[in-house]
C-alpha positions as a printed NumPy array, in Angstrom:
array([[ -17.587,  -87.83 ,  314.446],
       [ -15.085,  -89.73 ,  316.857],
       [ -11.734,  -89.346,  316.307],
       [ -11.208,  -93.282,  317.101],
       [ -13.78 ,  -93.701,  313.761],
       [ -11.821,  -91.369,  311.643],
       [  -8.858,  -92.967,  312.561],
       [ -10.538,  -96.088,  311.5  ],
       [ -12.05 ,  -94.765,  308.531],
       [  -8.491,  -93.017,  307.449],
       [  -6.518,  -96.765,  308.475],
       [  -9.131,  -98.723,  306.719],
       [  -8.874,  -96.532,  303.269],
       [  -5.478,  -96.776,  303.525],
       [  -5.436, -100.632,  303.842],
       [  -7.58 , -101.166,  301.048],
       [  -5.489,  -98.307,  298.702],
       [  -1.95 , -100.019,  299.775],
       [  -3.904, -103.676,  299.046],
       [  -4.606, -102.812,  295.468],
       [  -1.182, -100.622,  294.727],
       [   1.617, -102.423,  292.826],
       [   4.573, -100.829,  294.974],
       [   7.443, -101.366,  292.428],
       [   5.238,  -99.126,  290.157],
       [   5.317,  -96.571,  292.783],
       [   8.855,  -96.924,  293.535],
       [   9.355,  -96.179,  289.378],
       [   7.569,  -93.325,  289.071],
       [   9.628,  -91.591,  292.15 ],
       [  12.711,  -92.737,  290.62 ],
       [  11.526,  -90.919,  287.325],
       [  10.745,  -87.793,  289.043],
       [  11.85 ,  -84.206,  287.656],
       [  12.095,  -82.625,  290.686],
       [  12.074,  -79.166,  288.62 ],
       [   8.216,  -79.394,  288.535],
       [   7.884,  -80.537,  291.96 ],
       [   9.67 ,  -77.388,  293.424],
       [   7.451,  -75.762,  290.769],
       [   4.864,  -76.752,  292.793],
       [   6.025,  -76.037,  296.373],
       [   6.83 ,  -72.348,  295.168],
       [   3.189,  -72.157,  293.881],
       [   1.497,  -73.535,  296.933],
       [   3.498,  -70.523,  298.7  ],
       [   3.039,  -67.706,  297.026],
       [  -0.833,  -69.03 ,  297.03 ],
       [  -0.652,  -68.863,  300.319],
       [   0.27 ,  -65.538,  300.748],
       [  -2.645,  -64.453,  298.173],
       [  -4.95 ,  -66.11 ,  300.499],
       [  -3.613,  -64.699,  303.658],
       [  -4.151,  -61.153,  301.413],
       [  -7.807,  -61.875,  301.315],
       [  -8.502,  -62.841,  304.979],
       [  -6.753,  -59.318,  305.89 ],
       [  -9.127,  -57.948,  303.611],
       [ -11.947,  -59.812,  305.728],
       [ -10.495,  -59.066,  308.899],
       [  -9.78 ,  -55.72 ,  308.599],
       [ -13.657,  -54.963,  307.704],
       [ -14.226,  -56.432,  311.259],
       [ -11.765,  -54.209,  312.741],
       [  -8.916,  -56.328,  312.743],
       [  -5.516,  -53.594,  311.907],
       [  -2.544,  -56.21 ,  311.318],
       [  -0.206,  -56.257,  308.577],
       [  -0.258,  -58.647,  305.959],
       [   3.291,  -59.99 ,  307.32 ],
       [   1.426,  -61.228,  310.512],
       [  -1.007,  -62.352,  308.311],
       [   1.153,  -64.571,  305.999],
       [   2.305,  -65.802,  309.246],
       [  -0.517,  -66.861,  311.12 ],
       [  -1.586,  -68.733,  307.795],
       [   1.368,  -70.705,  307.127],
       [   1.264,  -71.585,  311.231],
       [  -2.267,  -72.781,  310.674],
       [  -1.244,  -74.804,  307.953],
       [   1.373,  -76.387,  310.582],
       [  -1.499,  -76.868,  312.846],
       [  -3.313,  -78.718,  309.809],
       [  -0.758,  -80.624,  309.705],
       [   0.468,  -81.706,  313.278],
       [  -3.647,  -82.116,  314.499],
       [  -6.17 ,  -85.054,  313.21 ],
       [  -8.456,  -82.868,  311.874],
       [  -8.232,  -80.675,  308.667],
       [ -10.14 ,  -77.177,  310.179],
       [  -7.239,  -77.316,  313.36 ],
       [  -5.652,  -74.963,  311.508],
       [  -8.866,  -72.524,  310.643],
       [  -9.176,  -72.825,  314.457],
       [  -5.306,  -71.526,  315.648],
       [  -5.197,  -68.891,  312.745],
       [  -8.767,  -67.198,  314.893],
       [  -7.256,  -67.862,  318.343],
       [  -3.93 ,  -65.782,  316.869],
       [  -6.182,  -63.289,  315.354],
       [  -8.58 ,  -62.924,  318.668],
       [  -4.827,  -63.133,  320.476],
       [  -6.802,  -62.502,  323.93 ],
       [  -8.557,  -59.083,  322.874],
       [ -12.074,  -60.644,  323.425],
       [ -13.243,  -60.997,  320.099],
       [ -13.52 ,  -64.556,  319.773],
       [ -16.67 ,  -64.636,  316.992],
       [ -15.095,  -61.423,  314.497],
       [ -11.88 ,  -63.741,  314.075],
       [ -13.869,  -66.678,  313.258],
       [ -16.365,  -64.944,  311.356],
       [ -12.877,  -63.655,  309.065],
       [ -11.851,  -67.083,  308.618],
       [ -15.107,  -68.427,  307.428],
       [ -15.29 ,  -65.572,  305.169],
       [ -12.006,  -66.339,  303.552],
       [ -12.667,  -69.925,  303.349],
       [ -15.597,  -69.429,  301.843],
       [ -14.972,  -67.072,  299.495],
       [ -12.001,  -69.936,  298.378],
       [ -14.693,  -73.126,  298.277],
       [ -16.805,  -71.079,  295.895],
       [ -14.356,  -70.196,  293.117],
       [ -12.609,  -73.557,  293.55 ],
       [ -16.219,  -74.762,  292.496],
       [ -16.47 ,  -72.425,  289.808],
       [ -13.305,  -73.716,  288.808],
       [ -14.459,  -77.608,  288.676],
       [ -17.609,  -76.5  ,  286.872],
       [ -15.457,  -74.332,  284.053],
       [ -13.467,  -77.153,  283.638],
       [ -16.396,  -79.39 ,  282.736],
       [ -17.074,  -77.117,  279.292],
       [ -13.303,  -77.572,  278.083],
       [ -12.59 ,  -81.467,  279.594],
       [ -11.307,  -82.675,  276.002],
       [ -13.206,  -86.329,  276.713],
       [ -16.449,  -87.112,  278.329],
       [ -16.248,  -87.52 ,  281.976],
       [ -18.461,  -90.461,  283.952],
       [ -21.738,  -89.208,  285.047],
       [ -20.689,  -89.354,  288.634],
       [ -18.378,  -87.007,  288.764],
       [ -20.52 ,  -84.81 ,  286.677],
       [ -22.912,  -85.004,  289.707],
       [ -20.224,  -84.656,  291.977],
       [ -19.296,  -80.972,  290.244],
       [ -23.106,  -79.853,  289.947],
       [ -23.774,  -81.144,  293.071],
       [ -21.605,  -79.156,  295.031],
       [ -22.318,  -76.467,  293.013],
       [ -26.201,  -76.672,  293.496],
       [ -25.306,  -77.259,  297.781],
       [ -23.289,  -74.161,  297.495],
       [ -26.392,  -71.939,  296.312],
       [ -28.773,  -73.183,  298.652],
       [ -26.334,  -73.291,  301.524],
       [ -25.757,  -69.051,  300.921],
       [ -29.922,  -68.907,  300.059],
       [ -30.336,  -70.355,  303.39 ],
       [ -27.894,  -68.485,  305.425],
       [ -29.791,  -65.295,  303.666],
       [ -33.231,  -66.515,  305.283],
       [ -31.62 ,  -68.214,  308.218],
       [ -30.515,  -65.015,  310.195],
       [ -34.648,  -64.815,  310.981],
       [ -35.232,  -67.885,  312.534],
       [ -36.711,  -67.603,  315.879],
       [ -34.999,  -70.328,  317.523],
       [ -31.237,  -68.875,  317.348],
       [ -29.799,  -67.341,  320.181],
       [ -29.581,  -63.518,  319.29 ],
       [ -25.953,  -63.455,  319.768],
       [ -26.082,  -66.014,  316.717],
       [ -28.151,  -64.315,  314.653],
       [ -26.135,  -61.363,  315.173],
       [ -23.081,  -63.102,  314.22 ],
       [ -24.988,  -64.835,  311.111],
       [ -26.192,  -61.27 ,  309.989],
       [ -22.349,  -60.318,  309.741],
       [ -21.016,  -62.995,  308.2  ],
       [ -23.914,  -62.815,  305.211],
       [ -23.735,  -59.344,  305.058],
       [ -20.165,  -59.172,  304.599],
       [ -19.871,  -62.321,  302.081],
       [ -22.342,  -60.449,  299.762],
       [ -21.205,  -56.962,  299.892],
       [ -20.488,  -56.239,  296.258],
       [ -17.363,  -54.117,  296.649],
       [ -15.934,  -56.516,  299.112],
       [ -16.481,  -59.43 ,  296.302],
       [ -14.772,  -57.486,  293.492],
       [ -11.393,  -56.832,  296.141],
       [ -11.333,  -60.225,  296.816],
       [ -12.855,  -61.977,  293.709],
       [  -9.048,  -62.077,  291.534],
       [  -7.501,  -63.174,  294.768],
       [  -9.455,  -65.71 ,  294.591],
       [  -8.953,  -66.649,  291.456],
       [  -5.04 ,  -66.654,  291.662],
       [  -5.132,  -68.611,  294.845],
       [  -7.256,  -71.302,  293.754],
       [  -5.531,  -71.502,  290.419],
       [  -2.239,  -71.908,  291.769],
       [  -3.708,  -74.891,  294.108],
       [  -4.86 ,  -76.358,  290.677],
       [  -1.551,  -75.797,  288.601],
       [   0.559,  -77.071,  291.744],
       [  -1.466,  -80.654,  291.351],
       [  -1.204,  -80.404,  287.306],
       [   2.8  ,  -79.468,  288.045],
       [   3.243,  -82.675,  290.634],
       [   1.472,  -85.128,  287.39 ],
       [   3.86 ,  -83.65 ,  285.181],
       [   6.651,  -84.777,  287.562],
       [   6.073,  -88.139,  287.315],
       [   5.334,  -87.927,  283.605],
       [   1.527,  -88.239,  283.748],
       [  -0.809,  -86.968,  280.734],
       [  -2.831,  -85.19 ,  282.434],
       [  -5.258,  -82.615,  280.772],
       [  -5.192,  -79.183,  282.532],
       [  -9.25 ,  -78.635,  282.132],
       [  -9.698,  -82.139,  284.031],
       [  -7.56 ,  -80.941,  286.677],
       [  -9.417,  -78.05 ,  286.773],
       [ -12.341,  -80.824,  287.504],
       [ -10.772,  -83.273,  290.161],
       [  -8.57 ,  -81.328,  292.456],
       [ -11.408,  -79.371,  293.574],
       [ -13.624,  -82.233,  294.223],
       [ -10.46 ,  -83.948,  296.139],
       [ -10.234,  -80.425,  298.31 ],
       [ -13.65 ,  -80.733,  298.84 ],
       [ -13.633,  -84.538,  299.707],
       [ -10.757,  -83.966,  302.021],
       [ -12.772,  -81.328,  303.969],
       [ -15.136,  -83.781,  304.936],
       [ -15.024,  -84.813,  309.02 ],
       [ -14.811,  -88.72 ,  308.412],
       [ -10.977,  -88.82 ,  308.651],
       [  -7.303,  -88.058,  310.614],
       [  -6.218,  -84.983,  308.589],
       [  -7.562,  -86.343,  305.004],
       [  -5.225,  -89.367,  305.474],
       [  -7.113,  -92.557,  303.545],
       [  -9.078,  -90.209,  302.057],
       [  -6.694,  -87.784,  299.689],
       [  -5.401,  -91.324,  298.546],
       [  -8.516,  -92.951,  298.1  ],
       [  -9.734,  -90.39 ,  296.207],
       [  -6.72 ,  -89.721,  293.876],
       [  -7.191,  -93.058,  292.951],
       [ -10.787,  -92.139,  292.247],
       [ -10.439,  -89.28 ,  290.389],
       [  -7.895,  -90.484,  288.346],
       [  -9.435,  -93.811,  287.286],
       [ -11.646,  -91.68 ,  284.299],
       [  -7.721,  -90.96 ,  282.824],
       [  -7.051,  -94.882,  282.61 ],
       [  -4.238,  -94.008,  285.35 ],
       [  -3.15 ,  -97.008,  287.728],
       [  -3.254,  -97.334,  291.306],
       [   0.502,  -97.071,  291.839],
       [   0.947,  -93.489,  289.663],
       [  -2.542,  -92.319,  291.86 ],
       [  -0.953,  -92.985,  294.449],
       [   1.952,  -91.369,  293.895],
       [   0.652,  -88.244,  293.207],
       [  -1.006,  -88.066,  296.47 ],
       [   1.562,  -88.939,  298.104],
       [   3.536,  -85.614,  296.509],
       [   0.613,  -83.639,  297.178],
       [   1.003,  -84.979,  300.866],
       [   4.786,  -83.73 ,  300.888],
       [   4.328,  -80.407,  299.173],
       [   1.601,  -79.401,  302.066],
       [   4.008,  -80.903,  304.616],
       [   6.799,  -78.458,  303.52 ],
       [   5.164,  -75.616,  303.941],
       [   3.72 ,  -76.781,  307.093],
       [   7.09 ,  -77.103,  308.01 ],
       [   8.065,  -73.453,  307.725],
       [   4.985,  -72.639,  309.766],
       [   6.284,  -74.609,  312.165],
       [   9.13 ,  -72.981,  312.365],
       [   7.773,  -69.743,  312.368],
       [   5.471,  -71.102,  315.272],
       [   8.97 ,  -72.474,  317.692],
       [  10.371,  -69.022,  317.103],
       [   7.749,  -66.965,  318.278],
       [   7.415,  -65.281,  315.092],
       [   3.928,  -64.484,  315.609],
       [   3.739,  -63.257,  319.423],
       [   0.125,  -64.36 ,  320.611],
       [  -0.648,  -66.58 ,  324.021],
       [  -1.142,  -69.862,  322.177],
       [   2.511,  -69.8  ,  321.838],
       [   4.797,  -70.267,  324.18 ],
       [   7.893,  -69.201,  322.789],
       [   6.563,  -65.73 ,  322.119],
       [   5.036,  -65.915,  325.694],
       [   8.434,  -66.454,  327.085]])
């Protein structure tokens, strides 16, 4: 998609989200903050972080990738800079494989690693939404029901058809090649069970750091139905349509929030905090990017 549309699409959501907000309801709930559960929630996103930068060194090192997890941590909280700083939510995904590759020539096993660990992610965050549908203590609209199972249902016939795809005649070999490694390494059972309660802790703590930022400005909200929204918001937010998830993390919120009887102004709100926890630790990868602290050619303090 052009990036003059999702700028568009992103200005346009925003518009109609800031149209419908009452602001001096906003500007009460951040006076009412308890910033104790917000920092809560910036040390959670973290330490997640690092869980997840645990798994793609598991990833990477089956492709022959021998870095600590240090340089690991590092490249992922520079990608999340990257996420940040570019209009597109994969930049990141992109400059953590270009630090991995860092010149040696293999381009496709350091994407192939990334996939891997965001995949492995996606699926237990849906897991997670589709758990949280049993133990939601009140019945949830029908679309977002759909929403849950429907991502859930894409999910199994988007790894069925990766299975079958690597034998389709009109992909390059090289492609093929790289789809055989991807599938075989995503469903190797001993690689599953090393990275399945990494998983599980990462995308738990993504969970708990939205339920922590509600809490901060005093909303009752239900830990199962987080369990239910914030991975459909990740999900929505991965979609190509807009500048880094702007228009679309609020819209959403908004969305997602409407089942709970919660107004615009607290939705937004609430994204807005989830917008400024992300943005901190971007921040630290951005300093770790000025200083060089991950030597690679993309950067050129490290190059200097």
């Amino acid at each position: 998609m052009s990036k003059y549309l999702r700028f568009g699409i992103s200005a346009g959501l925003l518009t109609l989200v800031a149209w419908q907000t009452r602001w001096d309801d906003v500007a009460e709930r951040f006076a009412g903050m308890r910033a104790g559960w917000y920092w809560a929630a910036v040390l959670l996103l973290a330490l997640g972080l690092t869980g997840s930068a645990r798994r793609w060194q598991i990833y990477a090192k089956e492709l022959g990738f021998d870095r600590s997890w240090r340089q690991f941590c590092t490249f992922y909280f520079v990608g999340m800079f990257f996420n940040l700083v570019l209009p597109t939510s994969v930049g990141g995904d992109v400059v953590r494989a270009v630090y991995l590759n860092d010149g040696s020539g293999r381009k496709w096993p350091a994407v192939i690693s990334v996939l891997l660990e965001r995949a492995s992610g996606l699926l237990v965050l849906i897991a997670f939404a589709c758990v949280g549908l049993f133990f939601c203590p009140f019945a949830l609209p029908g679309w977002l029901v759909a929403c849950v199972w429907g991502s859930a249902a894409a999910s199994l016939i988007a790894l069925i058809g990766m299975r079958y795809a690597q034998r389709w005649p009109w992909l390059s070999t090289p492609r093929r090649e790289q789809l055989h490694s991807f599938v075989n390494l995503f469903l190797r059972p001993d690689l599953w069970v090393r990275t399945a309660l990494l998983s599980v802790l990462t995308q738990a703590a993504g969970i708990v750091v939205v339920w922590c930022l509600a809490m901060s400005i005093g909303l009752d909200m239900p830990f199962a139905y987080c369990c239910v929204f914030a991975p459909m918001l990740t999900l929505l937010m991965l979609l190509p349509i807009s500048v880094g998830g702007m228009g679309v993390r609020e819209g959403g919120m908004v969305l997602f929030l409407a089942p709970l009887g919660v107004d615009t102004g607290s939705a937004l709100t609430l994204a807005f905090l989830l917008f400024s926890v992300g943005a901190a630790i971007s921040l630290v990868g951005g300093v770790l990017y000025l200083i060089g602290a991950a030597p690679t050619q993309l950067n050129p303090a490290a190059a200097g």
